[in-house]
C-alpha positions in Angstrom: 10.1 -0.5 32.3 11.4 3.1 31.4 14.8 2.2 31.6 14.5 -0.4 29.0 12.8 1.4 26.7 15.5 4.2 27.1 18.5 2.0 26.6 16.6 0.7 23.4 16.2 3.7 22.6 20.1 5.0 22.6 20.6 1.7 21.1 18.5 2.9 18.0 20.3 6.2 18.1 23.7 4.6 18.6 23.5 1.9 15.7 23.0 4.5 13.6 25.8 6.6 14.3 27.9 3.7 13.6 25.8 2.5 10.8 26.7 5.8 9.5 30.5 6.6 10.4 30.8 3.0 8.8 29.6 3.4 5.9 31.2 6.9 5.7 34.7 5.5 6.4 34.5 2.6 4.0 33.9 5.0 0.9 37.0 4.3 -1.5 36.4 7.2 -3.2 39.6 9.8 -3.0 38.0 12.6 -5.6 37.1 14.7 -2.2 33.6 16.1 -4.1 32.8 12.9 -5.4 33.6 11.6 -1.5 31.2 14.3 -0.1 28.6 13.3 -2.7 28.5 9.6 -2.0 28.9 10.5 1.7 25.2 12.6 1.4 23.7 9.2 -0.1 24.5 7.9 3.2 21.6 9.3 4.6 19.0 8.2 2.4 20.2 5.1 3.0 19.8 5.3 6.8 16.2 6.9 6.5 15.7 4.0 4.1 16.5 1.4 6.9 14.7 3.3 9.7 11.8 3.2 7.3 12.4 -0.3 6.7 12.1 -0.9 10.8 8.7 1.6 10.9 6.8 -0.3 8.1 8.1 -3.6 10.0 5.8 -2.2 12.8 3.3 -0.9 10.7 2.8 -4.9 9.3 3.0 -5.9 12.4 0.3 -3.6 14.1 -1.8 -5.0 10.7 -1.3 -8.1 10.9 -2.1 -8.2 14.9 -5.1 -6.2 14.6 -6.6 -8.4 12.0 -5.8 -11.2 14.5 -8.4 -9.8 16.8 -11.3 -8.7 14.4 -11.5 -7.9 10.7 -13.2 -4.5 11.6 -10.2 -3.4 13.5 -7.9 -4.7 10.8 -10.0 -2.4 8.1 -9.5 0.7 11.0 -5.7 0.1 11.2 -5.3 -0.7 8.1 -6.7 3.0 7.1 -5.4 4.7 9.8 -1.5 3.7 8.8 -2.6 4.3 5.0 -3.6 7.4 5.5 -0.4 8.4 8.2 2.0 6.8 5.5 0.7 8.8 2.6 1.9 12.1 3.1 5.1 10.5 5.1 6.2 8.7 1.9 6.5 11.6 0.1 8.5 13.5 2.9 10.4 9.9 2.5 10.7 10.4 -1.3 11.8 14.2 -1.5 14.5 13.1 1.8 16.1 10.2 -0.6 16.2 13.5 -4.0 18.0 15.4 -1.7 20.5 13.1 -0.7 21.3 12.1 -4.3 19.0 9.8 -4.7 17.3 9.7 -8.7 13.9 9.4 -9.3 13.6 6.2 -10.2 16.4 5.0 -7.8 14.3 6.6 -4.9 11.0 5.0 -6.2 12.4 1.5 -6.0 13.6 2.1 -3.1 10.3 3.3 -1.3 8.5 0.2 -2.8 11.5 -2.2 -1.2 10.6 -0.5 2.5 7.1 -0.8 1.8 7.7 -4.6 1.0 9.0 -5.0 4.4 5.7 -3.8 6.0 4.3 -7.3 4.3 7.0 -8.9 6.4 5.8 -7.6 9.2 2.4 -8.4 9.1 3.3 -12.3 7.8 5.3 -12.2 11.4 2.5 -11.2 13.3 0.5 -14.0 11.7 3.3 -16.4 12.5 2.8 -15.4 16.3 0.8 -17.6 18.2 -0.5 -15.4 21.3 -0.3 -11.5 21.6 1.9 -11.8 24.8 5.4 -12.7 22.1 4.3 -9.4 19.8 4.1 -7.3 23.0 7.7 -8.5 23.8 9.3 -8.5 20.3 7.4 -4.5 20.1 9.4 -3.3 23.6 12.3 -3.8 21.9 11.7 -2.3 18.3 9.7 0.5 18.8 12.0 2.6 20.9 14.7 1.2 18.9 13.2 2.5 15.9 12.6 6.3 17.4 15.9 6.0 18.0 17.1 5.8 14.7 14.5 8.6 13.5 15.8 10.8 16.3 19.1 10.2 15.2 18.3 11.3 11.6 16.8 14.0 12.7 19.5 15.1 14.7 22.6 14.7 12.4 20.7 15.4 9.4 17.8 17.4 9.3 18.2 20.1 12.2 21.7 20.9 11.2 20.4 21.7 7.4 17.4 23.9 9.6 20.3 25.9 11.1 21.6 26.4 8.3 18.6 29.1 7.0 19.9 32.8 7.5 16.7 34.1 6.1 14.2 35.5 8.6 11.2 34.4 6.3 12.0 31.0 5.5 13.6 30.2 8.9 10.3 31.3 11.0 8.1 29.3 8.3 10.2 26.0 9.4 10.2 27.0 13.0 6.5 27.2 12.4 6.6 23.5 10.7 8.4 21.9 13.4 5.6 23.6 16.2 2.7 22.4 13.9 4.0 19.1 14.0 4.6 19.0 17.8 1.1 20.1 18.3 -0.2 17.8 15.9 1.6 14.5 17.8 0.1 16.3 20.8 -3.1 16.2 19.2 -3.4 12.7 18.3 -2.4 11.6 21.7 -5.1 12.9 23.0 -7.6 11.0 20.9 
């Protein structure tokens, strides 16, 4: 129930803290620029594993709908293409601006992306629906949990950050636009 989902949930959110304070404490590096640096890579590397566990699902939603019909395999299969589009290059420009190079962050959006082939080969390993609906309790919420995390340690702290008036209202502005548009959509 509820309760699951919310402990799997503040699992997702909690394995990525550590994931982070981890990786952040086993830097070698004494230079205490260079440190800070490599420290920012750290979270391109996290959004690069919580993309890793939302194309998993988006393979898996593929790969499950195809199961049931070929029509709804073509709908799905459009529906996350066209979702992951413009989220790949929020992805991309996430991964610049935590030192990631061009090429380096390329790569590495085209590794995640393999994982969503994973995903789908999984749910056409799966004999009945019933063992996807199980294995998806568990990694959905876990998932949102590492995106809220993300977005909690990293992105809202560099939105607080804007002193401008101008600049500040037109992210406020974002964030509302994207609430509305989740909103939207669940109302479809």
């Amino acid at each position: 129930g509820l309760g699951r989902i919310g402990i799997a949930v503040l699992t997702g959110i909690l394995t990525f803290l550590v994931l982070e304070k981890v990786l952040e404490m086993s830097n070698p590096e004494t230079n205490e620029e260079m440190r800070k640096k490599e420290n920012k890579k750290i979270v391109g590397y996290l959004k690069l594993f919580a993309n890793c566990t939302d194309n998993l699902l988006h393979g898996l939603a593929v790969g499950t709908s195809f199961l049931s019909s070929f029509r709804l395999g073509v709908t799905t299969t459009a529906a996350i293409l066209l979702h992951e589009i413009p989220h790949e290059f929020g992805d991309f420009a996430i991964l610049l601006k935590s030192g990631f190079d061009r090429w380096e962050a390329a790569k590495a959006q085209i590794s995640t992306a393999l994982v969503g082939l994973l995903g789908a080969l999984l749910a056409l390993a799966f004999e009945s629906s019933n063992d996807l609906e199980t294995l998806l309790m568990y990694i959905l919420p876990f998932t949102a949990g590492g995106f809220l995390n993300i977005a909690l340690v990293s992105v809202v702290p560099e939105l607080m950050q804007e002193k401008r008036p101008g600049p500040a209202l037109g992210q406020f502005l974002c964030v509302i636009g994207g609430i509305v548009a989740m909103s939207l959509l669940t109302m479809i």
